[in-house]
Structures are given as structure tokens and as C-alpha cells.
N, C-alpha and C positions, 0 to 999 in steps of 0.2 A: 382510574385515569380521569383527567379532567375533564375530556370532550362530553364524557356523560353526563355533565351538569350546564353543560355549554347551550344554551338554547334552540341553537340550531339544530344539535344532533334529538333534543328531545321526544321526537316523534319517532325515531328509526328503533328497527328492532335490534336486540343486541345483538345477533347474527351479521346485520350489517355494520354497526360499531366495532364487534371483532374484526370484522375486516377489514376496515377503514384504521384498524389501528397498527395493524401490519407494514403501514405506509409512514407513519408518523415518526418526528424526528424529533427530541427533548431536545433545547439548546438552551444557551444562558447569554445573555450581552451584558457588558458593560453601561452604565448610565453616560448617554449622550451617544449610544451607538446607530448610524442612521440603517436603518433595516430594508428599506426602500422608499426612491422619490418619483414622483409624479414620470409618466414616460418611460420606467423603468420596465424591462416585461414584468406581464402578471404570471408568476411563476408556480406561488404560495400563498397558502392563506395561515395565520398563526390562530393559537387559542393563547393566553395569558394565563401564567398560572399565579406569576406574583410578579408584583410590583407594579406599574407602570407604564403608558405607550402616549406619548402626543403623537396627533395625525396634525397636519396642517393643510388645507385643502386651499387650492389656488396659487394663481404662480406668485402672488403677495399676503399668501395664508389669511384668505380672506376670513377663513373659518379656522376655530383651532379648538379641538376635539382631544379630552383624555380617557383614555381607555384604562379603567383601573381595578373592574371588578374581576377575580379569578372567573374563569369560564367566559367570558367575552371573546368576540373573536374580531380580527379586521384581516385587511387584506383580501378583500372579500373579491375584487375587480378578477380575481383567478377563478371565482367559482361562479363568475357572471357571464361568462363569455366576452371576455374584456382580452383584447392583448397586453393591454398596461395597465398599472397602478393610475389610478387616479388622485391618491391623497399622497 
């Protein structure tokens, strides 16, 4: 599975990746599908397996961020102690 190549999970033992993978949800969107916008609860965090993700950060995208490498991860504001998305 991909989260094993994911940088964040690189340090955890596979004992704890098996477990963490019991929770995981494979999904697929469409191009132009909005996944979550700023303010939205921080619910999820994804990993990318193909293709794809702009972030746009700010309420006039003052930053705008592609996330294109397999194993990347965003959505991070859910594993920060964040209630909301920030990007």
C-alpha cells in the first residue's frame, strides 16, 4: 500500500501501519473535484496515489501548491489539531 512510501509514515513500525491501515479508505475523483475548502471541518487527511491535487491557500489563493508525487500527503490541518482545513 502506498502510505508505506509516504514520508510521514516512514519512521512508524509496520505494526503500527497495519493498523493505521484498517482505517483507510481507497477513493477515486473526478478532475476538478473540490475535496475540501478552507473552513470546512478537518475531518481527513488523504495520501495521493496518482495523479494530481492543487491546494490554494488564502481566501484570494494567495499561494497555489501542487501536489503531484505518489505518496504525498495533504489535508494535514486533521492531524494537527486543527478543526478546519486551512488550504
Amino acid at each position: 500500500m502506498i502510505i508505506q512510501g509516504a514520508d510521514l509514515f516512514s519512521a512508524m513500525s509496520l505494526d503500527a501501519i497495519n493498523e493505521i491501515k484498517t482505517s483507510i479508505l481507497e477513493e477515486s475523483y473526478d478532475k476538478g473535484t473540490i475535496l475540501f475548502k478552507p473552513d470546512d471541518p478537518a475531518k481527513y487527511f488523504y495520501t495521493l496515489i496518482d495523479g494530481r491535487v492543487q491546494l490554494a491557500i488564502g481566501r484570494e489563493a494567495e499561494i497555489d501548491y501542487t501536489i503531484s508525487r505518489p505518496g504525498d500527503i495533504f489535508g494535514l490541518s486533521s492531524m494537527v489539531d486543527r478543526e478546519c482545513y486551512t488550504a
